[in-house]
Rosetta silent file (secondary structure, phi, psi, omega in degrees, C-alpha in Angstrom):
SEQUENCE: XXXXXXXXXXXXXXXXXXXXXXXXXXXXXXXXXXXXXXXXXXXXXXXXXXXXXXXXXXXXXXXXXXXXXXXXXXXXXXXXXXXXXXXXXXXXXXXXXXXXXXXXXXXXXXXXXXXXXXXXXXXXXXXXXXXXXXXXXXXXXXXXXXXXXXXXXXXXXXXXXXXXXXXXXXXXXXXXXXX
SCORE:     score description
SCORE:     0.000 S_00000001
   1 L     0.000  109.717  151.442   26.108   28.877  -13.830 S_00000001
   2 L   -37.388   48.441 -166.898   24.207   27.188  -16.677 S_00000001
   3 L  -115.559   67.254  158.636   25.278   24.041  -18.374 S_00000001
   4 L   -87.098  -12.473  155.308   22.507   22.862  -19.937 S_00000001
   5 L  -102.066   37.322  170.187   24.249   22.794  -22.767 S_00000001
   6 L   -91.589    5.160 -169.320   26.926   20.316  -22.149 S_00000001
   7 H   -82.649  -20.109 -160.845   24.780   17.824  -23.421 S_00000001
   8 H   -99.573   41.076  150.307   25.260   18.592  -27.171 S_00000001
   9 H   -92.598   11.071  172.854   29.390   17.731  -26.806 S_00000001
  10 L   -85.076  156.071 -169.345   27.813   14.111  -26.726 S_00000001
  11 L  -118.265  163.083 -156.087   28.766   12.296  -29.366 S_00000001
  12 L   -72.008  124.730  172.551   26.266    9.191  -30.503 S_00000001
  13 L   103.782   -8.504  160.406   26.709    6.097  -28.475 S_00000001
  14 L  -132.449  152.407 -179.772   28.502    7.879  -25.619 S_00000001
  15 L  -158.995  149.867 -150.003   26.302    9.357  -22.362 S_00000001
  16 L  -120.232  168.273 -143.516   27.028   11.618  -19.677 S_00000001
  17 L  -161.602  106.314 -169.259   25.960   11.480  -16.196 S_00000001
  18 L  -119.347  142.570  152.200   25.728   14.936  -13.707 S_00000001
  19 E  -152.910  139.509  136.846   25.152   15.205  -10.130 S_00000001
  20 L    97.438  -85.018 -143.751   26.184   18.497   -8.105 S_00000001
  21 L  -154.749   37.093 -166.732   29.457   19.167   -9.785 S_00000001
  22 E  -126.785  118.726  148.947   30.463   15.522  -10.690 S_00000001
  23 L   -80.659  156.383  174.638   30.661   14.303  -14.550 S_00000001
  24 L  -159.089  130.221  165.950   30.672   10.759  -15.597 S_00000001
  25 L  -125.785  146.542 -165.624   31.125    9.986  -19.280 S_00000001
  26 L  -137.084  154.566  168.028   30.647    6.316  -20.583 S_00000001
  27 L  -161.756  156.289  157.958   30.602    4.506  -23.745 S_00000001
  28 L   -78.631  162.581  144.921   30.706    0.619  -25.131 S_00000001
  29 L  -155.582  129.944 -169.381   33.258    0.459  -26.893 S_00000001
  30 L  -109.096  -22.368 -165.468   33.550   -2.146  -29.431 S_00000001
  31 L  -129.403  178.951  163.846   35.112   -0.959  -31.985 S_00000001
  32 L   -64.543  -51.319  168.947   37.900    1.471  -32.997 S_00000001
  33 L   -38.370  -19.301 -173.753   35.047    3.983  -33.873 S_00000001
  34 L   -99.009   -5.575 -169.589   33.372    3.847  -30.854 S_00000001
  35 H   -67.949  -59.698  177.793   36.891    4.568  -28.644 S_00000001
  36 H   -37.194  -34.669 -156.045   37.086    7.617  -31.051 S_00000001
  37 H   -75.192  -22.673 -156.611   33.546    8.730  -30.562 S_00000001
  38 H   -82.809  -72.123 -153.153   34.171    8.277  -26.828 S_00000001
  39 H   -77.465   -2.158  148.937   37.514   10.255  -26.869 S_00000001
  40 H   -70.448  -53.063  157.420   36.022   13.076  -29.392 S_00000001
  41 H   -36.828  -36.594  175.938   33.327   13.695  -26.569 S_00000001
  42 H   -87.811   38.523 -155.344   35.557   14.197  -24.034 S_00000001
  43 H  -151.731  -65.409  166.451   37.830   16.763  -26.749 S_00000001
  44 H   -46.892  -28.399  164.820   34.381   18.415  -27.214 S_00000001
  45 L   -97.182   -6.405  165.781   33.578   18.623  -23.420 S_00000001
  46 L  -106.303   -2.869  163.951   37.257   20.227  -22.582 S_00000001
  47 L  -109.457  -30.989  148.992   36.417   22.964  -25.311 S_00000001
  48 H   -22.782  -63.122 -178.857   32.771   23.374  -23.796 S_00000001
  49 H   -68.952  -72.559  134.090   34.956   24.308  -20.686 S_00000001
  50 H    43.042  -60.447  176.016   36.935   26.354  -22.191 S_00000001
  51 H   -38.019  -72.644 -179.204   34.250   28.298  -23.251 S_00000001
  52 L  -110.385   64.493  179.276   32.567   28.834  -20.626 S_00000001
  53 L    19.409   65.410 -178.653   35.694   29.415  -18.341 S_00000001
  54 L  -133.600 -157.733 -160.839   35.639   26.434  -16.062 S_00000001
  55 L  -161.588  114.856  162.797   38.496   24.350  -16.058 S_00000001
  56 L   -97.273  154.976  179.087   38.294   20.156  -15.803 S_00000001
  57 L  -108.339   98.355 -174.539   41.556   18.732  -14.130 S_00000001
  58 H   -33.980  -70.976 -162.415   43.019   15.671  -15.791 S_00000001
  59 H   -40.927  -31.681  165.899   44.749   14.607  -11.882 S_00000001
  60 H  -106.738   21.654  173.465   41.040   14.205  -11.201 S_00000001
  61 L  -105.891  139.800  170.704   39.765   12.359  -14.144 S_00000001
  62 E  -134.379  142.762  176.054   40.127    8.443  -14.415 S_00000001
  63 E   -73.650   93.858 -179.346   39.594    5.946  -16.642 S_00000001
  64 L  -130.264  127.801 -165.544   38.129    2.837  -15.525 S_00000001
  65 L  -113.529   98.406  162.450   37.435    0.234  -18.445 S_00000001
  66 L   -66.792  147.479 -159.767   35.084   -2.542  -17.596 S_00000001
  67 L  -126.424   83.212  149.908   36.020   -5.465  -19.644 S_00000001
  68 L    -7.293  164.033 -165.120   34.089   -9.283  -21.069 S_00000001
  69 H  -100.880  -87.384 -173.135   35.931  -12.070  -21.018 S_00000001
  70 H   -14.272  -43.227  158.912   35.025  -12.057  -24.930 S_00000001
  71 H   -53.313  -67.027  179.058   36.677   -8.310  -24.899 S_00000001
  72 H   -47.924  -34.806  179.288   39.600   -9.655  -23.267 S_00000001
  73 H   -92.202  -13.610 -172.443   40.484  -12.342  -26.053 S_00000001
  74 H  -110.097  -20.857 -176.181   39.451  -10.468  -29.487 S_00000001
  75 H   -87.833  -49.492 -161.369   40.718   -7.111  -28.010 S_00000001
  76 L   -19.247  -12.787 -166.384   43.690   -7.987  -26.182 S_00000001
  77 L  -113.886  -11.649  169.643   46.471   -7.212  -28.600 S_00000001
  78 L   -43.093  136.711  166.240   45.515   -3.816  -29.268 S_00000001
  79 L   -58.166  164.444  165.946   48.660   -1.596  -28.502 S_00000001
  80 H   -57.682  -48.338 -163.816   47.974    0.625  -25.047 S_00000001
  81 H   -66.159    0.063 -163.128   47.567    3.693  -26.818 S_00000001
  82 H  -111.777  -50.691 -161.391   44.005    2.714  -28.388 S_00000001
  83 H   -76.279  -56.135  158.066   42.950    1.963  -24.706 S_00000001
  84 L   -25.549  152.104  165.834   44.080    5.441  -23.505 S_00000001
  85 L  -169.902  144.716 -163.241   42.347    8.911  -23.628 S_00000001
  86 E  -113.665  120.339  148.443   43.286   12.429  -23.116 S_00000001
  87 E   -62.113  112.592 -166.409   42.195   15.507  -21.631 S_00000001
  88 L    20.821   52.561  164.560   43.654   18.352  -23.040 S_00000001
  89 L    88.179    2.077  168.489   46.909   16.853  -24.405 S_00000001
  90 E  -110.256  114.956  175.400   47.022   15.161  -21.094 S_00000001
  91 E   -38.591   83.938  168.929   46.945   11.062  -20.680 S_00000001
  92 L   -37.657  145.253  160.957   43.954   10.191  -17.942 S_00000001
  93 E   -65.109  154.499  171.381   45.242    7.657  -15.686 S_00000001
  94 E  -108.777  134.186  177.453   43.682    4.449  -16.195 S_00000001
  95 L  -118.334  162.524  165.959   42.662    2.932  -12.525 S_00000001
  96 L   -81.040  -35.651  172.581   41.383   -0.359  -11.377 S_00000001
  97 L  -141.501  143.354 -164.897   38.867    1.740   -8.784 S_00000001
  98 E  -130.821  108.777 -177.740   37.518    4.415   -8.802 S_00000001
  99 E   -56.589   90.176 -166.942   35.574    6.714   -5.616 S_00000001
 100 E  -106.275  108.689  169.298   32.507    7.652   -7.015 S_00000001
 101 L    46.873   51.884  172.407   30.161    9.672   -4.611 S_00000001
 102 L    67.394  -10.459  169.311   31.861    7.558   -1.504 S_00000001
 103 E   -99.902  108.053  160.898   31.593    3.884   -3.119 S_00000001
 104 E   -39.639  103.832 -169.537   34.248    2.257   -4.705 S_00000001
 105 E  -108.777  127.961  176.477   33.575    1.192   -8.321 S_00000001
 106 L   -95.052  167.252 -171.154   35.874   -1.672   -9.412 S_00000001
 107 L  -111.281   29.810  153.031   36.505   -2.467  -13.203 S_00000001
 108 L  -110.658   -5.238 -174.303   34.982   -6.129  -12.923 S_00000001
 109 L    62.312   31.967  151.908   32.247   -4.775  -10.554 S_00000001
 110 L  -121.565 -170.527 -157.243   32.669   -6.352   -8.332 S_00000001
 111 L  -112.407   11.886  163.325   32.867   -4.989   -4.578 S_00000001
 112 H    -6.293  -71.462 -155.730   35.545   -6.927   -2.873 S_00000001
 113 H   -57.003  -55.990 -177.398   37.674   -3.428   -2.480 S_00000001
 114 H   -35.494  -72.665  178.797   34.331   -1.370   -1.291 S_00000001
 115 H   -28.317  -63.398 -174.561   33.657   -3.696    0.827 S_00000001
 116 H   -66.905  -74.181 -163.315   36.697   -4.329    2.699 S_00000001
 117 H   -53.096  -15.057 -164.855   37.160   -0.779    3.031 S_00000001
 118 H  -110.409  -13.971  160.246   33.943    0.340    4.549 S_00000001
 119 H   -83.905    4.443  159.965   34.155   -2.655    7.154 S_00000001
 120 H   -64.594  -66.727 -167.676   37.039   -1.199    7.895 S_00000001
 121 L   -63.631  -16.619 -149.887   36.012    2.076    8.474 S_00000001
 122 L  -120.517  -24.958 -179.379   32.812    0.656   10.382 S_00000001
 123 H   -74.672  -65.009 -170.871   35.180   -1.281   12.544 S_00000001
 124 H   -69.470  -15.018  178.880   37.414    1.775   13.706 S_00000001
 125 H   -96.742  -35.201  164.900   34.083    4.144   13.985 S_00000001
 126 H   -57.376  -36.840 -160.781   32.214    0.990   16.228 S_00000001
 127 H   -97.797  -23.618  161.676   35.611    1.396   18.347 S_00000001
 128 H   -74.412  -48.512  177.668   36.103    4.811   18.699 S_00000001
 129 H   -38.851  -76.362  178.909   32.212    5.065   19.935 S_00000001
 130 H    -6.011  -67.821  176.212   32.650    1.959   21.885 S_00000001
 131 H   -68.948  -27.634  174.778   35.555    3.983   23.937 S_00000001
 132 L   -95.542   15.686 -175.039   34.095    7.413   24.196 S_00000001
 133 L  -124.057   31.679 -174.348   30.852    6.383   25.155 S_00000001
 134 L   -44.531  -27.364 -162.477   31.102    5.136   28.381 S_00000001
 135 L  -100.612   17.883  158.548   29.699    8.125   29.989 S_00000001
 136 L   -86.783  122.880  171.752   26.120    7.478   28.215 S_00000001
 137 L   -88.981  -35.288 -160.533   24.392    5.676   30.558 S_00000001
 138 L   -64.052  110.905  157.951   20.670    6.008   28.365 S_00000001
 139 H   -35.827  -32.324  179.586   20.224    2.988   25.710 S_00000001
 140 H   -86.960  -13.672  165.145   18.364    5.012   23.658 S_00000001
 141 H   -65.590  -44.458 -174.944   21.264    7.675   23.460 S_00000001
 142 H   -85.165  -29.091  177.264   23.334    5.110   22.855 S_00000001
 143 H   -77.800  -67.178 -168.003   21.534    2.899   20.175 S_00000001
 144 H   -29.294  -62.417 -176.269   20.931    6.618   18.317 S_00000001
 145 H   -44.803  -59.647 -176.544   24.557    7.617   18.641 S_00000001
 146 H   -50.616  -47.299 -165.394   25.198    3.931   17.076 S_00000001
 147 H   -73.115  -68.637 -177.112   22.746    4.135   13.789 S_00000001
 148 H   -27.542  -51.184  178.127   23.752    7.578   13.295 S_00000001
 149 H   -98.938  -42.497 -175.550   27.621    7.332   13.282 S_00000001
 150 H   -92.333  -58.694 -152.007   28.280    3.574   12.536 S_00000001
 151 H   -75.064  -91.558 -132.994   25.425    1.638   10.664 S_00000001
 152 H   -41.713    0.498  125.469   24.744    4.932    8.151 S_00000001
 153 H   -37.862  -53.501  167.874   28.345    4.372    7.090 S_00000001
 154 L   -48.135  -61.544  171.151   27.711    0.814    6.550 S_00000001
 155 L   -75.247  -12.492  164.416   24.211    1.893    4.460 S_00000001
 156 L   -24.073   74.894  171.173   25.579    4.246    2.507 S_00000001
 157 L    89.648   80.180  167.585   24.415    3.639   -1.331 S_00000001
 158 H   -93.544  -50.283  161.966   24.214   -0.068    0.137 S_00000001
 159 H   -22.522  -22.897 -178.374   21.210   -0.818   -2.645 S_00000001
 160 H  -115.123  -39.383 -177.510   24.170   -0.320   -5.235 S_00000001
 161 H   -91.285  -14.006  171.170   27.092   -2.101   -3.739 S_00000001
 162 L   -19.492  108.632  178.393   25.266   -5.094   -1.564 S_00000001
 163 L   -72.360  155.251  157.560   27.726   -7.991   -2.723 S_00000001
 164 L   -95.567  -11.412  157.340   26.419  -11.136   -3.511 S_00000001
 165 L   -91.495  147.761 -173.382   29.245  -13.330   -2.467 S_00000001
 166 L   -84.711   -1.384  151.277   28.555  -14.843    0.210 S_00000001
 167 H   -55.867  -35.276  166.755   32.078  -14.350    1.805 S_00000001
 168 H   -55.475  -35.024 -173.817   31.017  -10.863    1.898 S_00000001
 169 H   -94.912  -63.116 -162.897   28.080  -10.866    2.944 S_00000001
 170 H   -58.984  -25.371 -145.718   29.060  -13.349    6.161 S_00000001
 171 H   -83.047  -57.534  160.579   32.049  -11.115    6.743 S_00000001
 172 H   -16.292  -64.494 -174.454   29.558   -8.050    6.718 S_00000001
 173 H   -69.495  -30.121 -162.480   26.998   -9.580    9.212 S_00000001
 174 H   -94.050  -15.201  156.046   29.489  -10.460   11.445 S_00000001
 175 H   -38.290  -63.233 -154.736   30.800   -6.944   11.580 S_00000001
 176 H   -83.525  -17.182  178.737   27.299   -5.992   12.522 S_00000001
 177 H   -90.996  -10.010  154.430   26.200   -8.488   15.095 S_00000001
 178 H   -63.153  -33.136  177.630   29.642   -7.912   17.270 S_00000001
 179 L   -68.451    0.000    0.000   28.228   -4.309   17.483 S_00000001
């Protein structure tokens, strides 16, 4: 399948983003015009599919609208329906986060949620090893077994979500030096 031509449903001032079989469509939007321009691309990219028999599924499309503080005070009064946009006659949800390729994107950016969830997940994956691996006696089985299943979980995209508070960070470290 071919879709090199999904690029010319962009409309100016909005840009799309492919990886395997994953879209991402973006725009500022400053104005009323540019909401439009935003939600005529996506009107234009659900008759592309169309086309060429594929099918996108609103239940997996989301909205997530990073905001300025400046945006918050001059926009703010706008009814809801100017913040909305639709997929074939169907309302996208609007979320606060959103799973992008296994990392949580929040809609102030920062990584609070990511975070907490993947020390989660790094916690209960240190503890199931921890219990099943009694019957490695070799350190070097066992430090593999460790990078492999726990820290790469941990490193995952870390260059894009590394937090910068430094609650975050200690909370992080302190994961990794009990392991």
């Amino acid at each position: 399948l071919f879709i090199d031509d999904i690029t010319e449903c962009v409309v100016d001032g909005t840009k799309l983003l492919l990886y395997a079989d994953d879209l991402k469509v973006w725009s500022k939007v400053v104005t009323i015009q540019d909401r439009l321009n935003l939600q005529l691309t996506i009107d234009r990219l659900h008759i592309w599919a169309i086309k060429n028999k594929m099918v996108f599924h609103p239940s997996k499309c989301k909205v997530v609208s990073t905001r300025s503080s400046y945006w918050e005070t001059s926009w703010s009064q706008l009814p809801f329906y100017l913040n909305s946009y639709t997929l074939g006659g169907v309302v996208l949800d609007n979320v606060d986060t959103q799973r992008d390729l296994g990392v949580y994107v929040s809609k102030d950016l920062f990584w609070e949620f990511h975070c907490e969830y993947i020390l989660g997940k790094f916690i209960d994956r240190f503890n199931l090893l921890h219990r099943t691996m009694y019957l490695i006696i070799n350190p070097n089985q066992r430090r593999t077994l460790y990078v492999t299943l726990v820290r790469s979980f941990l490193e995952h995209c870390s260059p894009i979500w590394t937090p910068h508070q430094k609650g975050l960070l200690n909370s992080l470290d302190a994961a990794q030096k009990r392991a």
